[in-house]
N, C-alpha and C positions, 0 to 999 in steps of 0.2 A: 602588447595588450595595453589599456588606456587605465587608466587609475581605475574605474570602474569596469567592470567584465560587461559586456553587450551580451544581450541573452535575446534569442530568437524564441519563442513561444507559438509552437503548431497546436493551433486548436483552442477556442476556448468556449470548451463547455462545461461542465461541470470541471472537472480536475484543471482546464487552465483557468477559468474565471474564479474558483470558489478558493482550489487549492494554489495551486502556479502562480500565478500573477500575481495575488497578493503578496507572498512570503518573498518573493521574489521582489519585488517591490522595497520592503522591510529589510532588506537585507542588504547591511553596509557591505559596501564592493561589488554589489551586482546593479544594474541596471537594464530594466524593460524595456528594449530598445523595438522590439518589433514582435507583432503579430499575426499570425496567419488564421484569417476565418474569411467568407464569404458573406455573410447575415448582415443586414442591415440593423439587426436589431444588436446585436452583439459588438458590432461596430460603433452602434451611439454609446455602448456600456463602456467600453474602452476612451473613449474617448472624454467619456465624463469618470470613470474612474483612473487612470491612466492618461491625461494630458501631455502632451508630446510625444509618445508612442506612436509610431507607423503602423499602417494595416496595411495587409498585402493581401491576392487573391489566393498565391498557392506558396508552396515551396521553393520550384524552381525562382521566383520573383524573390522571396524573403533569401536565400543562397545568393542570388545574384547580385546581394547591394553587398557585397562583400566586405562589412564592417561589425561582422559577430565575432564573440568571442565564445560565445557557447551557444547550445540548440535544446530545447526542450520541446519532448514529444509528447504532446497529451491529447492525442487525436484518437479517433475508434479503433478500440482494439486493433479491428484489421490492418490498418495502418502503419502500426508499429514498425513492423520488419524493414515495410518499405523507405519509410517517413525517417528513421535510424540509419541507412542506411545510405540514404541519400546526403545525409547531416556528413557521415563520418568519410565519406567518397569527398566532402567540399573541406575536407581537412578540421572539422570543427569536435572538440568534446561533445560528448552527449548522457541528456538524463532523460529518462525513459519512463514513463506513467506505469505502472503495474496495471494489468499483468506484464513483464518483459515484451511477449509473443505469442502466439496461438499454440506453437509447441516448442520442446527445450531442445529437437535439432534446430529450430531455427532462431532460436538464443545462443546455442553455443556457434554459428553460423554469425551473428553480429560480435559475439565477443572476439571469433578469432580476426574478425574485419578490422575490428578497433583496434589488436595486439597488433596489427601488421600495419598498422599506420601509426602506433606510437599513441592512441589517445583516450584519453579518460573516457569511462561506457561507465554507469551506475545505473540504478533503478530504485527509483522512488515507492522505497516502501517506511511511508508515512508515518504505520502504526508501531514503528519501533521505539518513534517517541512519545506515546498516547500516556499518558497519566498513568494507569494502572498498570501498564505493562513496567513501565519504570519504577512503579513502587513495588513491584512484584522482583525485579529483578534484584533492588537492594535486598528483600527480606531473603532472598535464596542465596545473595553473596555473603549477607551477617550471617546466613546457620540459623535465623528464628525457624525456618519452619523444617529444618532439618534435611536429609535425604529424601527431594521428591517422588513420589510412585507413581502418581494418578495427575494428569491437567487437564479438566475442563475449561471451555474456550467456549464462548458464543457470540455471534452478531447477527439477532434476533430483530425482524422488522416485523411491521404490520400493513402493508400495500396489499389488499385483497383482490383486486383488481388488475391485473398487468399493463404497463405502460406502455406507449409507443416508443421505438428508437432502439439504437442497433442492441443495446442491454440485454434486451428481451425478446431476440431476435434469434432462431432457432438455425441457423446456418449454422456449421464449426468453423469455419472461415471469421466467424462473426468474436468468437471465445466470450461468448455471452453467457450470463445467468451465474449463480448466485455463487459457485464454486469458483468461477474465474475471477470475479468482482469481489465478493468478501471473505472467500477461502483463502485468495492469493494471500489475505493479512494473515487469517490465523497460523495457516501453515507456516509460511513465515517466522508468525512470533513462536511457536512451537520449535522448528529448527534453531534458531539462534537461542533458544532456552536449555533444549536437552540432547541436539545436536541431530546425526544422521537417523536415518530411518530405516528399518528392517521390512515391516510389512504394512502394510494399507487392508483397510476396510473399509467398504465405504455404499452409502445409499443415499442414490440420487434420482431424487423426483419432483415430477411438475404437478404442483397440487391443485393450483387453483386454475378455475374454468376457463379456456382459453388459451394458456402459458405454454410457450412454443420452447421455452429452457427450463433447466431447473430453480426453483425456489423454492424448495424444501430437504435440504444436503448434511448429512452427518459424515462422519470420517471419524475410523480408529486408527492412530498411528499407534506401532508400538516403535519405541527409539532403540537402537542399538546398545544404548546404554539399560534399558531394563523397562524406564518411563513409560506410561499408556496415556498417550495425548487422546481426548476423546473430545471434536468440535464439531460444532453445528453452527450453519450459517444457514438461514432461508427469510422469506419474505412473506410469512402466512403465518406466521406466531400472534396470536392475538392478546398475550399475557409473555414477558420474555422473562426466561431464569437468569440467572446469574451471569453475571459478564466472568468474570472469571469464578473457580471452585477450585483452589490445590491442596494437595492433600500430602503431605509430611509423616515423616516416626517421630517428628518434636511437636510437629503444631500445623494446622490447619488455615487457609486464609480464603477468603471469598466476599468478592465486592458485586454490588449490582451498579448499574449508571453507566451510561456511554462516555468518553473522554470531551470534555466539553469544546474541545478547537474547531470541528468541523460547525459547530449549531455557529460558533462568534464569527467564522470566517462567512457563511451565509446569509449572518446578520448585514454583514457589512464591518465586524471591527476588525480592526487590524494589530499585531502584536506589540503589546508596550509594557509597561509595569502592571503584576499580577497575570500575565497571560498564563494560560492553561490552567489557573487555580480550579478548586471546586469548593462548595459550600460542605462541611462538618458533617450534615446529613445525609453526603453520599459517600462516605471514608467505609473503606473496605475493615472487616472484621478479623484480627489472628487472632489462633487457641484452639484450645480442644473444648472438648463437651464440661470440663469440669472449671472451665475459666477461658474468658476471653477479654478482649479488649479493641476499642476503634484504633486504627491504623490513619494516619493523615497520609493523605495519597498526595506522592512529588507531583508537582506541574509540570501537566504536560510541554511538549519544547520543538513541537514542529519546525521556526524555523535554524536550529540547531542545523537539519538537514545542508539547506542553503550554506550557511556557516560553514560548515565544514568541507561544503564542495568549494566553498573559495579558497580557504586554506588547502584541499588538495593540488587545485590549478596552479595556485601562485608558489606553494611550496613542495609540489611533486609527492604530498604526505598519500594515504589510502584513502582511496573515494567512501564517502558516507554507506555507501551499498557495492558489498562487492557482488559483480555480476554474477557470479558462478554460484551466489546463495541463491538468486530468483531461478535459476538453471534447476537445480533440486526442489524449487517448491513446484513449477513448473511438470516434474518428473512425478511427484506424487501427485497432481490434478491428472497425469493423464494415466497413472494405476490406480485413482480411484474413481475413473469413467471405467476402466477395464472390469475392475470388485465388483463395481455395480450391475454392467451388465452379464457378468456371468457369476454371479451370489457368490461370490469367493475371496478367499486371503489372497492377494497376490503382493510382490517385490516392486519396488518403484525399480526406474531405469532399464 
């Protein structure tokens, strides 16, 4: 390996252009070395953001200059299994766009690929380091808000309209709509908060005129441990509640505001001093009814992720995302496609 890691980036659409590429960029020891798109238009973006970076037409061409030291997959859903697959067959580590795969046999299917070739597999799940989650997870490690019971979750849009593109694209081949795209997070953050899951509930629906997948999807986990995760994700909220609501036997917390990295990555900025702050006025609340008080929410730390995949390559440490956690969020999207369609409590796996 070369003082900087060579990173292959498939795809760049939204997650390689807004998320990928930037942080990846930003981050001492790695370098942008190639990209795989087809678009003419996408091609001039690269090239006026990303100067000296290669553009290739496919895969097998980006594999074949045979000068990567890692592969990032951030191509359509569908892709994933393949696009992974093909990365870990040419000997290279891989990071993988959430969702992992369209289902968790075919997640656990690339993890046992990777184990047999000896190579690093993670999954980029982003919102581990989103502002609130992070300020949520210190207040549960201090004991302010005591023994959790109850975690509300939400990521609440307003698109009334359905857009074109595989997102919103009604194949399951496709692992489209609003459970595979913004549940993959909460679940997620749900699991790594209060651990395995017992049972699922779950209602999933296409609200608005047109909509070939869902955008409008709640989910009740209840955790093994006792916890009642209750999240909603959909794209038809006109007014959105609470990003988070948790609820304690010492004290209560609840923030509204989205984590600001994804609006600065869109903008155009890039990570430097003050990144992920927020202004005073969106600081989440702790306490109870009889007293409370603003919480300053940690900065967010997206590229923390990157960071720490360099320190796993070079130093053999644990990847940022162990795969076998997307496996289990994976396992509860497809028992709460099951709840839904037959109105019931069912068991993931």
């Amino acid at each position: 390996m070369s003082d900087a890691l060579r990173v292959g980036l498939i795809g760049y659409g939204i997650a390689g252009a807004v998320f990928h590429a930037p942080l990846i960029a930003a981050c001492p020891g790695l370098e942008l070395s190639t990209v795989v798109t087809t678009s003419p238009r996408r091609r001039a973006e690269i090239a006026e953001s990303h100067p000296g970076t290669a553009v290739v037409d496919d895969v097998p061409a980006m594999l074949a200059r045979d000068d990567l030291d890692l592969v990032v997959v951030a191509s359509p859903n569908r892709l994933h299994v393949e696009h992974t697959t093909e990365a870990l067959r040419a000997g290279l580590p891989v990071v993988v766009d959430k969702p992992f795969a369209p289902t968790a046999a075919a997640a656990r299917e690339l993890i046992a690929e990777a184990h047999s070739r000896g190579l690093l597999l993670t999954v980029f799940q982003n919102r581990r380091w989103d502002n609130d989650f992070r300020t949520l997870t210190r207040l549960i490690d201090s004991g302010e808000l005591g023994a959790v019971h109850r975690y509300e979750s939400r990521f609440e849009r307003w698109v009334p309209s359905p857009k074109a593109g595989w997102r919103e694209s009604g194949g399951p081949e496709e692992a489209g709509g609003v459970l595979y795209d913004l549940g993959s997070h909460l679940i997620d953050q749900a699991l790594t908060l209060f651990g395995p899951v017992a049972t699922v509930y779950a209602e999933v629906d296409a609200r608005r005129p047109g909509s070939a997948v869902d955008d409008d999807t709640f989910l009740a986990l209840t955790h093994r441990g006792g916890v009642r995760s209750h999240l909603w994700v959909g794209k038809f909220a006109a007014q959105h509640g609470p990003r988070l609501r948790v609820l304690g036997d010492r004290a209560a917390y609840t923030k509204f505001g989205l984590d600001p990295q994804e609006t600065a990555l869109r903008d155009g900025h890039r990570p430097g001093p003050d990144w992920g702050a927020e202004p005073e006025a969106l600081h989440g609340v702790l306490g109870t009814v009889d007293g409370s008080r603003a919480v300053p929410t940690d900065a967010g730390a997206y590229p923390e992720f990157y960071e720490r995949l360099v320190t796993a390559l070079r130093d053999g440490t644990a990847p940022p995302v162990d795969p076998t956690d997307a496996v289990a969020g994976l396992e509860i999207i497809e028992a709460a496609h099951r709840s839904a369609a037959e109105n019931r409590v069912v068991a993931p796996g």
